[in-house]
Structures are given as structure tokens and as C-alpha cells.
GUKELO-68097 format. One line per field, with one value per residue (C-alpha): residue in one letter; residue number from 0; x negated, y negated, z. Coordinates in Angstrom, 3 decimals, always signed. Layout:
BEGIN
resn	(A_...);
resi	(NUM_...);
X	(X_...);
Y	(Y_...);
Z	(Z_...);
***
This chain:
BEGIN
resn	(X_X_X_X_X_X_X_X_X_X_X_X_X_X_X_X_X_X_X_X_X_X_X_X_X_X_X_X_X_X_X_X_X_X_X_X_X_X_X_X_X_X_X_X_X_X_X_X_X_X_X_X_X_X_X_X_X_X_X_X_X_X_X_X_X_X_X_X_X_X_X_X_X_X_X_X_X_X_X_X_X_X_X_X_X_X_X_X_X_X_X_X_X_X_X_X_X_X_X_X_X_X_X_X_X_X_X_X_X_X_X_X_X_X_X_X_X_X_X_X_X_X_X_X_X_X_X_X_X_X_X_X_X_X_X_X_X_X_X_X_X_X_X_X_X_X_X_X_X_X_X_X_X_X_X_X_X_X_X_X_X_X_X_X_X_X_X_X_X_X_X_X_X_X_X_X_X_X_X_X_X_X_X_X_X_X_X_X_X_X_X_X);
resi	(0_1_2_3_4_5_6_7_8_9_10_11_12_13_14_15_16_17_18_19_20_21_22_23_24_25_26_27_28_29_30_31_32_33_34_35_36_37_38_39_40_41_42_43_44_45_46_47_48_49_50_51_52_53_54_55_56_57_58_59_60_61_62_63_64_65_66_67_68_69_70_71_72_73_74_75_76_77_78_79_80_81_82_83_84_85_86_87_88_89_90_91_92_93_94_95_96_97_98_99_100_101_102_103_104_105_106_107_108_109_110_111_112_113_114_115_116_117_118_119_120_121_122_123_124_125_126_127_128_129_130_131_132_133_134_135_136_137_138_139_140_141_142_143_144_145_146_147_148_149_150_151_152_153_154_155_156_157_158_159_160_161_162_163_164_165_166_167_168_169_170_171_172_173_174_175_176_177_178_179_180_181_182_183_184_185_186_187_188_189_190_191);
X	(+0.000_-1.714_-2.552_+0.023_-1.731_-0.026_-0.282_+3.233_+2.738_+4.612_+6.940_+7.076_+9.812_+9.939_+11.871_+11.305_+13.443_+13.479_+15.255_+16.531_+13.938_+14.547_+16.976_+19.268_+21.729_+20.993_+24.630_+27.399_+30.281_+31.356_+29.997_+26.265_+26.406_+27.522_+24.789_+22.218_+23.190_+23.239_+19.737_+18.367_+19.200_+18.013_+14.586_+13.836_+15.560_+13.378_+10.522_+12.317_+14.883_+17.242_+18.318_+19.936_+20.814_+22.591_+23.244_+24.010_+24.369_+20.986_+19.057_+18.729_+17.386_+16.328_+15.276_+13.844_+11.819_+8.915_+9.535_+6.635_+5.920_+5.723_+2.489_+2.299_+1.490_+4.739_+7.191_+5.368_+5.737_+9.536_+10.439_+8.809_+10.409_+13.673_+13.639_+12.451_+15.080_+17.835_+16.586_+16.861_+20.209_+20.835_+19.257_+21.177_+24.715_+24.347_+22.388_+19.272_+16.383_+12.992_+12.609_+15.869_+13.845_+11.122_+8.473_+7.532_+9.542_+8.064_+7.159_+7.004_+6.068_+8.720_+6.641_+8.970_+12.166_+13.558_+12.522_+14.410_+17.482_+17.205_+16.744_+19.583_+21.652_+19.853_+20.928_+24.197_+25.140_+23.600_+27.032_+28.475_+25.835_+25.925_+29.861_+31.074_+32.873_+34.390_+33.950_+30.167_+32.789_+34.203_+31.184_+31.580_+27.596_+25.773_+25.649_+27.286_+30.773_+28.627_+26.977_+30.493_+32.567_+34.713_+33.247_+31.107_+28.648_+25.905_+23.187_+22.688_+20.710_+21.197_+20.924_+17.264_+19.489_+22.259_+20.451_+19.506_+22.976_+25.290_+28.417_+29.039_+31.260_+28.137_+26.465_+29.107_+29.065_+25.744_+25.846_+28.534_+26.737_+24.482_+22.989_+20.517_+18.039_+17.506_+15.814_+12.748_+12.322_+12.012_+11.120_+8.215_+9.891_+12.186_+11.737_+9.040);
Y	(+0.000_-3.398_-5.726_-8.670_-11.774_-13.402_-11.784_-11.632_-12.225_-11.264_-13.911_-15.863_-16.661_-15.449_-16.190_-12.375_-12.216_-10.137_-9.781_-7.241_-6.337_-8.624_-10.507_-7.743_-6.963_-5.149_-5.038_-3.482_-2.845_-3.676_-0.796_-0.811_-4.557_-2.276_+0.394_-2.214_-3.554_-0.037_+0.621_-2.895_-1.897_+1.330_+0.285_-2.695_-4.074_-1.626_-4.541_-8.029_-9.551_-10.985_-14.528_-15.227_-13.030_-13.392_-10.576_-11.795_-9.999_-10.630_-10.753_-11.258_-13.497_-12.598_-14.961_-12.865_-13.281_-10.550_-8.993_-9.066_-5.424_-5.889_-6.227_-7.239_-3.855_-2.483_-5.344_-4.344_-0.301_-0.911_-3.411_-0.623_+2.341_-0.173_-1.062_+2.741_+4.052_+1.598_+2.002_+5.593_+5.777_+3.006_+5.062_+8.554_+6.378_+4.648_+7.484_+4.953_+5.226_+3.083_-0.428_-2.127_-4.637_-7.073_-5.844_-5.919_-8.163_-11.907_-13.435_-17.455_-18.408_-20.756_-22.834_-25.416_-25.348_-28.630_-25.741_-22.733_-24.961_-25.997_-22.637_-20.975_-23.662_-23.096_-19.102_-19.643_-22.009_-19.755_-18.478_-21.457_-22.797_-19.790_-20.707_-17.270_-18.747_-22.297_-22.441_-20.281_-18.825_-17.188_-14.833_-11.689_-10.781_-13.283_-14.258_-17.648_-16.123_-15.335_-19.077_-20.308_-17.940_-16.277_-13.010_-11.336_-9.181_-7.738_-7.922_-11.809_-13.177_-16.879_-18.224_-20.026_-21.927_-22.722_-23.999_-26.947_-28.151_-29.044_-26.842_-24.213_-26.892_-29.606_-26.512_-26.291_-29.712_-29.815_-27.230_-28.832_-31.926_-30.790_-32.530_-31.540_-33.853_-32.420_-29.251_-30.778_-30.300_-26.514_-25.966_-24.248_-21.403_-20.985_-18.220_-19.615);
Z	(+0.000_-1.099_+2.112_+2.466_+1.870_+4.343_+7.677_+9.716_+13.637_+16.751_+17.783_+14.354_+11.960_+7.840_+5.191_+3.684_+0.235_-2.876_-6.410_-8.781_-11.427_-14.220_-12.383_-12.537_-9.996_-6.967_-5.472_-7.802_-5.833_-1.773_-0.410_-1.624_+0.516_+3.211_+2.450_+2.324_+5.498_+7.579_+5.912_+7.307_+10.655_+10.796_+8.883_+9.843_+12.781_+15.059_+14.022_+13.864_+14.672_+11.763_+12.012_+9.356_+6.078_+2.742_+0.349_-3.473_-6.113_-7.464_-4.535_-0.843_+2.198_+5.282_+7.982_+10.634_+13.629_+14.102_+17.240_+19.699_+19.650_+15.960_+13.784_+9.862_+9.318_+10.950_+8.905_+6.039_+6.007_+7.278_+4.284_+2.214_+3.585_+3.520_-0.047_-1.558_+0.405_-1.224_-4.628_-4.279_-3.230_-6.008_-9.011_-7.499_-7.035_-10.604_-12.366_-13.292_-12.871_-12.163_-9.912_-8.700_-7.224_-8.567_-6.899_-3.307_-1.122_-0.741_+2.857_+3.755_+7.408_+8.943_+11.123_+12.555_+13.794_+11.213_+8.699_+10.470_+10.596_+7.052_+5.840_+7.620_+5.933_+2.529_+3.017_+4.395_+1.599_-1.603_-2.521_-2.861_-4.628_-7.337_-7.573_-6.285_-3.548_-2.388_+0.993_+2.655_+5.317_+2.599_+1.706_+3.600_+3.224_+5.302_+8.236_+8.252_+9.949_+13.161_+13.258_+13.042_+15.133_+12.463_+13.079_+16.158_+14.456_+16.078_+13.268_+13.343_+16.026_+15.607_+19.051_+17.988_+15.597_+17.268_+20.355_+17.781_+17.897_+20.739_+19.552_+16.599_+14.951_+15.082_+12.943_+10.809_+10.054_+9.427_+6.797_+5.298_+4.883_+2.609_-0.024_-3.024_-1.947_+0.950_-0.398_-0.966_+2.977_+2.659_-1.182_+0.141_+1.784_-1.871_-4.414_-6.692);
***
């Protein structure tokens, strides 16, 4: 397995995110959101703790903290073991065959909190930005109902985000807010 360039440590925050090969789907119906979801828990959620997530059709975000019994080494062989284990259920559901995704999954370090709140708003509001849905609360694969109080899921650990704001509603405002311009503040952490 080819060493990560950029090390992931104990007690940090990542953006970790991936694609379909060619920028094909990786989700076809309901249930392979599902699937993907049950596999994230039992692979990786043994080494981090997700913040924030947002399954699309194309691809996916994770905002995850590493947890401190964690090493880069651990996040690394999980999101491996993670992503073989999806594609082959993928390629033995859909009878294909080869890479569903675009290659190994890509890390950025979240270093400051304005950047962990920016990005949880940047993931929460991708499927409204792609047009599949009007309102974020309306996309039943992320995490946004949890941040809001629509749904009490157990996956989503958004407590570092929330404690940014005084109520769930100020977060909810804030995401709702949005504006374009303000992507330039986490551009770094996007898909190149």
C-alpha cells in the first residue's frame, strides 16, 4: 500500500473524500447509501470519529476526527479495507467489474475550527448545490438532519461543531446563509 503523503494524527480533523472512477456513480439505488453507510461503521468508525458526512451519487465526504488510539497507518488500512469491500459488493450487485472509485480516497487536514465549521456547511449544503434537492434537510444521506434535530442518528458526532454556535437553529441559520463567496475560505480542503 503506497505511504499517504500526508500523515493523519490522533486527535485531528480530515476532510477524507473520494469519487466514482470517471466521475461515474458510486450510489445506484437507496440501499447501496444504506450499504455504504453500515460498511463505514463497521470499517472505519473503530478509528475516527465521523463529524460530518454526505453521500451523493458521485461521490462522498467525510469529515472525521482521528480517534486518539488511531495512527495514519490504521485510517489508512480501514479506508482501504472500507472502499475494496464496497466495490466488491458493487461489481457482485451490478455485475461490473474493475474500480468504482477514482483511486484511493483523498485526505485534507482541517486545522482550525472557522474551517471545520465551514466545511460541515460546505458538506451539508452539496445536494443542494448539485440541484437534487431544495432544501439540505431534505437529503436523507448526510448528516445535516442530526446538526439540526430532524433526526437522532448515532453515526454523526457533531458536538465540535455545534459547540460553535449558541443553539441548533443559530447553525441552521448559518448554513442557510451561505454565499458563493464564501468558499474561498475553505477551497483548500475541496476536491481539486
Amino acid at each position: 500500500m503506497p505511504r499517504r503523503d500526508l500523515e493523519l494524527c490522533p486527535g485531528e480533523y480530515y476532510h477524507l473524500y473520494n469519487r466514482g472512477n470517471n466521475r461515474n456513480r458510486i450510489f445506484y439505488q437507496c440501499a447501496n447509501y444504506v450499504f455504504f453507510l453500515r460498511r463505514l461503521r463497521e470499517y472505519l468508525v473503530p478509528v475516527v470519529d465521523v463529524v460530518a458526512f454526505c453521500l451523493m451519487p458521485t461521490h462522498y465526504h467525510l469529515l472525521v476526527q482521528v480517534k486518539m488510539s488511531g495512527a495514519s497507518e490504521d485510517v489508512s488500512k480501514a479506508m482501504m479495507r472500507f472502499s475494496v469491500s464496497y466495490t466488491k459488493a458493487m461489481n457482485r450487485r451490478y455485475d461490473r467489474v474493475g474500480s468504482l472509485f477514482q483511486g484511493a480516497f483523498q485526505t485534507k487536514h482541517v486545522g482550525r475550527n472557522d474551517y471545520l465549521v465551514h466545511l460541515s456547511r460546505y458538506i451539508s449544503l452539496n445536494p443542494l448545490m448539485a440541484g437534487l434537492v431544495e432544501r439540505p434537510e431534505d437529503w436523507e444521506f448526510s448528516s445535516y438532519r442530526e446538526y439540526i434535530g430532524l433526526r437522532n442518528g448515532t453515526l454523526p458526532k457533531p458536538g465540535v461543531v455545534l459547540s460553535q454556535f449558541p443553539t441548533r437553529k443559530a447553525y441552521q441559520e448559518f448554513v442557510e446563509a451561505y454565499v458563493p463567496a464564501e468558499r474561498e475560505i475553505i477551497a483548500r480542503l475541496l476536491f481539486d
